[in-house]
C-alpha positions as CSV (number, residue, x, y, z in Angstrom):
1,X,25.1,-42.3,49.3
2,X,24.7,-42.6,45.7
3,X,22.7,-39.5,45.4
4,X,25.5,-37.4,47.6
5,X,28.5,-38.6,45.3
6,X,26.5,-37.7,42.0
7,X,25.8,-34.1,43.5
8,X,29.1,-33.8,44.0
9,X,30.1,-34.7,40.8
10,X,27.8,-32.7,39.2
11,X,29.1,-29.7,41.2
12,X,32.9,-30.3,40.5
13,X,31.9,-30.6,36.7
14,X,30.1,-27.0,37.0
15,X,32.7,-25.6,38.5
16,X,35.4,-27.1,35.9
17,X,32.9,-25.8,32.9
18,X,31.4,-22.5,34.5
19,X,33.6,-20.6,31.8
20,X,32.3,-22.4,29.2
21,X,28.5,-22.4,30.2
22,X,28.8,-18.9,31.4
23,X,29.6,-18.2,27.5
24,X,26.5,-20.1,26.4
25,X,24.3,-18.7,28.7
26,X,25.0,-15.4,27.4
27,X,24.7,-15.9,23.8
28,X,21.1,-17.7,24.5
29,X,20.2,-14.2,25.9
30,X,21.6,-12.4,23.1
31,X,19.8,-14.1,20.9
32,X,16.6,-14.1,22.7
33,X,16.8,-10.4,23.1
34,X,17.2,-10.1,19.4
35,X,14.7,-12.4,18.2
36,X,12.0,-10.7,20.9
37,X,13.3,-7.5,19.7
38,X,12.8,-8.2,16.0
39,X,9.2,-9.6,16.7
40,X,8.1,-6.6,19.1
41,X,9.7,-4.1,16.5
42,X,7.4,-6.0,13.6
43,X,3.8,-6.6,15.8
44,X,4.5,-2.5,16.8
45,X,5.5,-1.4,13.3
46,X,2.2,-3.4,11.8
47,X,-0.1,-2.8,14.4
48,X,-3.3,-1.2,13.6
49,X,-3.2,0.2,17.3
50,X,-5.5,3.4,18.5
51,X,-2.3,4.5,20.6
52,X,-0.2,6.3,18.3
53,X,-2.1,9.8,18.9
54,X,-0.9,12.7,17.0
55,X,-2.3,15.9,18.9
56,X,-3.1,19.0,17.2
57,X,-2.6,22.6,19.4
58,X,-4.9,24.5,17.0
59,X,-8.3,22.8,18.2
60,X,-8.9,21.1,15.6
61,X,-9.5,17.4,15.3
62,X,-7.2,15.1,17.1
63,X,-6.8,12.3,14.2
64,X,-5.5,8.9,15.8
65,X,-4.5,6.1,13.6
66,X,-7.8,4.4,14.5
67,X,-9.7,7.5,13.4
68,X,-7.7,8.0,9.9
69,X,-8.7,3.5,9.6
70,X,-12.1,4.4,10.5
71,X,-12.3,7.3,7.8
72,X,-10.9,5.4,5.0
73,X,-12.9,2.4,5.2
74,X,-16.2,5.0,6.0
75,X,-15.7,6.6,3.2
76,X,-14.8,2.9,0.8
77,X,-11.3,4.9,-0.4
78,X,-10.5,1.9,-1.7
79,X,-12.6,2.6,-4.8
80,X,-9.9,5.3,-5.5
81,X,-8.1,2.3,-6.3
82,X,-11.0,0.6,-8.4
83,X,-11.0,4.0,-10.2
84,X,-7.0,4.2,-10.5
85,X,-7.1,8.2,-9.3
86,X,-4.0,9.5,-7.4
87,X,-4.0,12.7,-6.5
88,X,-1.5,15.7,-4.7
89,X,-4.3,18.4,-5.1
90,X,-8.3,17.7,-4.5
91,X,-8.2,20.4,-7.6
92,X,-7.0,18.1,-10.0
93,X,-9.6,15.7,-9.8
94,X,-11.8,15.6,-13.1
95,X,-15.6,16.0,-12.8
96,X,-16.1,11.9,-14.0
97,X,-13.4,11.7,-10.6
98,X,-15.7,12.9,-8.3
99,X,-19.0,11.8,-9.6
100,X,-17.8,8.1,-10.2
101,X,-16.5,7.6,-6.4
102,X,-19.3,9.1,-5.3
103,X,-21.2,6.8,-7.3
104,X,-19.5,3.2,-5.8
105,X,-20.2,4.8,-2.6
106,X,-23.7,5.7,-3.0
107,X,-24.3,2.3,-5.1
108,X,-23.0,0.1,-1.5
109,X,-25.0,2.6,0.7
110,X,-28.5,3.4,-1.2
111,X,-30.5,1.3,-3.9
112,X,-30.0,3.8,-6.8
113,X,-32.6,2.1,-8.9
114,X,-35.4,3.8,-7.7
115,X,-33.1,7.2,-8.4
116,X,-30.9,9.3,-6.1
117,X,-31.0,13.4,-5.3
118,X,-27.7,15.0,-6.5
119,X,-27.8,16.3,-2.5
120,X,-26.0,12.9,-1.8
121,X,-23.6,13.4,-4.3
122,X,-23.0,17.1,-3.3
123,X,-22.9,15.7,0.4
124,X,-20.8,12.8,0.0
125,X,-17.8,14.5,-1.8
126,X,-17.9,17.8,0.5
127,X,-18.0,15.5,3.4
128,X,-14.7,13.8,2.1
129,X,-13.0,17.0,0.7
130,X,-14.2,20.0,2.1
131,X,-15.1,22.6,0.0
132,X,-15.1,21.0,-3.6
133,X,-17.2,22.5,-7.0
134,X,-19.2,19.6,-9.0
135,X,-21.1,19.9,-11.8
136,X,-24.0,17.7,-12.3
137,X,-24.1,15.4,-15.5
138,X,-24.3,11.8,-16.5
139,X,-21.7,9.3,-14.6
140,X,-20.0,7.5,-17.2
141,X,-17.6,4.3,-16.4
142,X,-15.9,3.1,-20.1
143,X,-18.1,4.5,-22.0
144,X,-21.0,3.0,-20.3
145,X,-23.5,5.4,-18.8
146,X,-23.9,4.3,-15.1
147,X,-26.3,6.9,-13.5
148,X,-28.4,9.7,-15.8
149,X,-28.7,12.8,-14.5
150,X,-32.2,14.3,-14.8
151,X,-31.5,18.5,-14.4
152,X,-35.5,18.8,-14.1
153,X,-35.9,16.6,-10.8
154,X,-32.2,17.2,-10.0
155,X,-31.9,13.4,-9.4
156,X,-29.5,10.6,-11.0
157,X,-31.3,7.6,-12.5
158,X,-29.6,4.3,-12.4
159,X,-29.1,3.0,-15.9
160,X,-26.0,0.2,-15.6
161,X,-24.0,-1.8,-13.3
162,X,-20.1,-1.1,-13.6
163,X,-18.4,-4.0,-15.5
164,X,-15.4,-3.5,-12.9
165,X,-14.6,-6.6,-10.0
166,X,-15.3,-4.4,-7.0
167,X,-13.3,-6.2,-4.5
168,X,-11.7,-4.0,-1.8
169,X,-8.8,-4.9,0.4
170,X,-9.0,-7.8,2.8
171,X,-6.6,-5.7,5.2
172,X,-4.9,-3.1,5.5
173,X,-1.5,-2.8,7.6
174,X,0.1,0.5,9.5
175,X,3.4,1.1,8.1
176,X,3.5,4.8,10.2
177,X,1.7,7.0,11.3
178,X,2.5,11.2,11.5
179,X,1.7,15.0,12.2
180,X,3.6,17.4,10.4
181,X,1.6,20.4,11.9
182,X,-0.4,20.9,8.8
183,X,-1.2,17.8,7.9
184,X,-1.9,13.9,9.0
185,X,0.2,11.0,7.1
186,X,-1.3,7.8,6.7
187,X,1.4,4.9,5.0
188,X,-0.5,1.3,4.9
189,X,0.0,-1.8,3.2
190,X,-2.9,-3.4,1.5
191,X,-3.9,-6.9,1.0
192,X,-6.0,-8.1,-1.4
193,X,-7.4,-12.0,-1.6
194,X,-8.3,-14.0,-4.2
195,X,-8.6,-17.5,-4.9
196,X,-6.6,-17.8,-1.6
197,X,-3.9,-15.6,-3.2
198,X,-2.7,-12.7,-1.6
199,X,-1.6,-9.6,-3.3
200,X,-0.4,-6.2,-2.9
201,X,-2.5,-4.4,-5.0
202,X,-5.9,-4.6,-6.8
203,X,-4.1,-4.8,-10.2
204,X,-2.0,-7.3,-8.8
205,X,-4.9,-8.7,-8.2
206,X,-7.2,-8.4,-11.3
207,X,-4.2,-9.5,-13.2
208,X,-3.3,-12.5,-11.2
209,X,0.1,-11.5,-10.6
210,X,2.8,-10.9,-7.8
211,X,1.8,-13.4,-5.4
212,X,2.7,-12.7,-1.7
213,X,2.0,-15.5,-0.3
214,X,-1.2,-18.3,-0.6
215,X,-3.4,-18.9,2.0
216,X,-4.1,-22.5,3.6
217,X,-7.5,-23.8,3.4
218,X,-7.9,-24.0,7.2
219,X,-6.8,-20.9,8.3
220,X,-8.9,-18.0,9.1
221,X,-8.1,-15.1,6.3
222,X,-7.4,-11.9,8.0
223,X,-5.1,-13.6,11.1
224,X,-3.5,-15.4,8.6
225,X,-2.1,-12.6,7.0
226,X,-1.5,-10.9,10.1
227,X,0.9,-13.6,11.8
228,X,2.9,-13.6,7.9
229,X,3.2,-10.0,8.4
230,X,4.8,-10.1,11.6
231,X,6.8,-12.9,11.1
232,X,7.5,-13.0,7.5
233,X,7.3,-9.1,6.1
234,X,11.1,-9.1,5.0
235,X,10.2,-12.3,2.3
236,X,7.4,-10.1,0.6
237,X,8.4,-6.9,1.0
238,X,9.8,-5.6,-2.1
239,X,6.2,-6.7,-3.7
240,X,4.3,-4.4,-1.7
241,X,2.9,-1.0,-2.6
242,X,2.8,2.0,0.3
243,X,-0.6,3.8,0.0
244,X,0.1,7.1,1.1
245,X,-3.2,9.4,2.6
246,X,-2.9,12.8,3.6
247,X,-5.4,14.1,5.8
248,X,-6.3,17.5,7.4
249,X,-8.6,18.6,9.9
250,X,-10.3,21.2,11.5
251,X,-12.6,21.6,14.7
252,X,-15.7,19.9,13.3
253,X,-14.1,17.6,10.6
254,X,-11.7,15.4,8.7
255,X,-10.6,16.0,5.2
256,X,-9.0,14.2,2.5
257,X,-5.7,16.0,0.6
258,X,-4.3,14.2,-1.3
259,X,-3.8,10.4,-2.3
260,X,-1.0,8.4,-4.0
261,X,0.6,4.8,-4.7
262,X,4.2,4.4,-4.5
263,X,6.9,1.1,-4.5
């Protein structure tokens, strides 16, 4: 009995409020949309996902944003960073340019003490820029003579270990992803870590300054930043640098164009 005359309470009290629960219900959805909306638009809009293909009708090269990911961190283009070179023409690049990135590449792939053919300079560079002139000669870092070029064996000797903190980026975020027809646009944001420190940039980070955000000592690094980025981008934004890649292709290979840093 008790049971019956509370239902029908509770019913005669919905019926008396439905107005007014009616107008709560929809702003809960509102806001839920919203929220999920925000969130989807932030995992999608930082996502280093292989789906966003960008097709090519010429035969050449489909590049996906996996594949341009892939090709950067193949290639360590973060030392273009280490080296502080932006470029908007592969023809612009100095001689030192070329030789010293090929030099931090060879140096993580090869032991260059025991010497180095110029081949894998030669192969390195055409590999990343296509068709590219390079002249042979001693790689020297701030005045100190890394590698010395010996013309007779055609083969770089190992003399000196740069004085520069080689760190690379901890992770590297999507911004967008395009095809203009001619040429493939790659915009990321990097994030560099140090001392559980995150930065934007590696002068950011060699100067200790700029902090995004710091990193607890329990959390795993690279999801870390990943779940700040989605949910907290907006607070750190204005401290982060776009790094902009420009790629082209053709039927066998991928090409670097240009490369530059803006804020």
């Amino acid at each position: 009995m008790l049971l019956h005359v509370g239902y029908i309470y509770m019913m005669l009290y919905i019926k008396k409020h439905s107005f007014v629960l009616l107008i709560v219900l929809l702003f809960l959805v509102v806001i839920y949309s919203i929220t999920y909306g925000k969130y989807n638009s932030l995992v999608n809009k930082h996502n280093n996902s292989g789906n966003l293909i960008r097709k090519s009708s010429s035969g050449n090269i489909e590049l996906s944003v996996d594949k341009a990911l892939n090709y950067v961190n193949e290639y360590k283009l973060d030392y273009l960073d280490i080296l502080k070179i932006t470029f908007d023409d592969v023809k612009t690049l100095t001689n030192q340019d070329k030789l010293k990135l090929a030099y931090y590449y060879n140096k993580s792939q090869y032991d260059l003490t025991s010497g180095i053919s110029s081949s894998k300079y030669n192969e390195y560079l055409t590999n990343l820029f296509g068709k590219i002139s390079v002249s042979n000669e001693d790689v020297i870092d701030n005045k100190i003579t890394l590698l010395k070029y010996n013309s007779d064996s055609d083969t770089y000797r190992f003399l000196s270990s740069s004085n520069k903190d080689e760190s690379l980026s901890t992770y590297i975020s999507v911004i967008s992803f395009n095809y203009s027809g001619k040429l493939y646009t790659l915009n990321v944001n990097k994030f560099y870590v140090k001392d559980s420190n995150v930065y934007s940039s590696y002068e950011d980070y060699l100067n200790n300054k700029n902090v995004l955000f710091s990193i607890p000592n329990d959390e795993e690094i690279v999801n870390y930043i990943k779940n700040r980025i989605i949910i907290d981008y907006d607070t750190f934004s204005d401290k982060l640098y776009t790094y902009i890649y420009n790629f082209s292709t053709t039927k066998t290979s991928i090409f670097l164009k240009s490369y530059n840093i803006v804020k």
